[in-house]
Each structure stands twice: as structure tokens, then as C-alpha cells.
C-alpha positions, 0 to 999 in steps of 0.5 A: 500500500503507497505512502499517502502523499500530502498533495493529495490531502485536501488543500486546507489540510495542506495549507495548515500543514504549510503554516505548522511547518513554518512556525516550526521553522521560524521559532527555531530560527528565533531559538537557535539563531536569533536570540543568541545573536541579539543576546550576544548584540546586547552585550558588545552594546554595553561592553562598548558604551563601557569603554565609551565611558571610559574614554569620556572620562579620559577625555575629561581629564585631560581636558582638565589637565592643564588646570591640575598643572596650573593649580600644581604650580600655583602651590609650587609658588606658595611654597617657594614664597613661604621657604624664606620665613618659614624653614624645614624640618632639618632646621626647626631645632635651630630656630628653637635656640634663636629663640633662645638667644633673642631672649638672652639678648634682652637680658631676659632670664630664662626660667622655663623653656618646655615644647608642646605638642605638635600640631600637623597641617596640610602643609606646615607643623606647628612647634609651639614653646611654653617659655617662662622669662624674668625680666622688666618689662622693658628687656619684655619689649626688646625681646618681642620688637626682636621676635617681629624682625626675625627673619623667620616667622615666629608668633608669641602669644598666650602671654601672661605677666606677672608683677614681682612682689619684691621688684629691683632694677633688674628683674620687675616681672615674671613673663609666661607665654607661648612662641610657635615656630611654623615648619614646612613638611617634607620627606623626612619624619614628622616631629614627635609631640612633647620632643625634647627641648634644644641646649640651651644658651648660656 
């Protein structure tokens, strides 16, 4: 007995045969082809606008090179301008002993000289120095007119004097106050808090 042939169906038959097996082919197309190929499409798609973003934010920053550069060097000028009155680490502990010498200088006695804790800033250290002095006040004024015109940048302050019960020529008041020397940050190692306090002059 033959096969039966499509041909010989009815042609609605034939036509809704027609349509299954169409279907049938293009969902498999879809499956099989379509959807991985979209799937691998989306992908590449974010992976590019990824590397879109990068270079944008490549391209921004050097756009904004020229500024970092120019903000460099306007700091770069602030330092420069700041290293005559202001000195590095390696010669903080020498400005301490100016600062004994300048009281010595007007024959003010030394009675006290003890380091406070440093305070670290963005770019300089700040030494601060208890000092306690005997003197009058006009050997008091000599000291701190010496202070103002050092060449390098020193401030008194938190300054307490005291009148002497029992005065004479040479020694009127008791003096307490503060000197705080400003030292650049560099490479070497940030100086501990309370350091030891430099000889002093005799």
C-alpha cells in the first residue's frame, strides 16, 4: 500500500500543514539563531558604551589637565614664597635656640623653656614653646620688637605677666607665654609631640 502523499490531502489540510511547518521553522530560527545573536548584540552594546565611558572620562581629564598643572604650580609658588620665613624640618631645632638667644639678648632670664605638642597641617607643623622669662618689662619689649624682625616667622602669644612682689632694677616681672615656630613638611619624619627641648644658651 503507497505512502499517502500530502498533495493529495485536501488543500486546507495542506495549507495548515504549510503554516505548522513554518512556525516550526521560524521559532527555531528565533531559538537557535536569533536570540543568541541579539543576546550576544546586547552585550558588545554595553561592553562598548563601557569603554565609551571610559574614554569620556579620559577625555575629561585631560581636558582638565592643564588646570591640575596650573593649580600644581600655583602651590609650587606658595611654597617657594613661604621657604624664606618659614624653614624645614632639618632646621626647626635651630630656630628653637634663636629663640633662645633673642631672649638672652634682652637680658631676659630664662626660667622655663618646655615644647608642646605638635600640631600637623596640610602643609606646615606647628612647634609651639611654653617659655617662662624674668625680666622688666622693658628687656619684655626688646625681646618681642626682636621676635617681629626675625627673619623667620615666629608668633608669641598666650602671654601672661606677672608683677614681682619684691621688684629691683633688674628683674620687675615674671613673663609666661607661648612662641610657635611654623615648619614646612617634607620627606623626612614628622616631629614627635612633647620632643625634647634644644641646649640651651648660656
Amino acid at each position: 500500500m503507497a505512502a499517502p502523499s500530502i498533495t493529495n490531502l485536501p488543500w486546507k489540510v495542506q495549507l495548515a500543514i504549510f503554516v505548522v511547518l513554518s512556525v516550526a521553522v521560524v521559532g527555531a530560527y528565533y531559538y537557535f539563531l536569533e536570540m543568541p545573536a541579539r543576546a550576544e548584540i546586547e552585550t558588545q552594546e554595553q561592553e562598548l558604551a563601557t569603554i565609551r565611558g571610559r574614554i569620556n572620562r579620559g577625555l575629561a581629564t585631560a581636558r582638565q589637565l592643564p588646570e591640575f598643572r596650573k593649580e600644581v604650580d600655583q602651590l609650587q609658588a606658595r611654597l617657594d614664597s613661604l621657604r624664606p620665613i618659614i624653614p624645614d624640618e632639618k632646621d626647626a631645632a635651630e630656630l628653637l635656640r634663636r629663640i633662645q638667644t633673642l631672649a638672652v639678648q634682652s637680658n631676659l632670664v630664662i626660667r622655663g623653656f618646655k615644647p608642646q605638642p605638635v600640631t600637623t597641617r596640610s602643609m606646615h607643623a606647628e612647634w609651639p614653646i611654653t617659655l617662662q622669662l624674668e625680666g622688666t618689662y622693658h628687656n619684655l619689649g626688646l625681646f618681642l620688637d626682636r621676635v617681629s624682625k626675625f627673619p623667620r616667622l615666629i608668633n608669641v602669644g598666650m602671654l601672661e605677666i606677672r608683677g614681682r612682689e619684691k621688684p629691683d632694677a633688674d628683674t620687675s616681672i615674671d613673663v609666661t607665654c607661648t612662641a610657635t615656630t611654623f615648619v614646612l613638611l617634607g620627606n623626612a619624619a614628622k616631629p614627635a609631640p612633647g620632643a625634647a627641648p634644644p641646649k640651651k644658651t648660656e
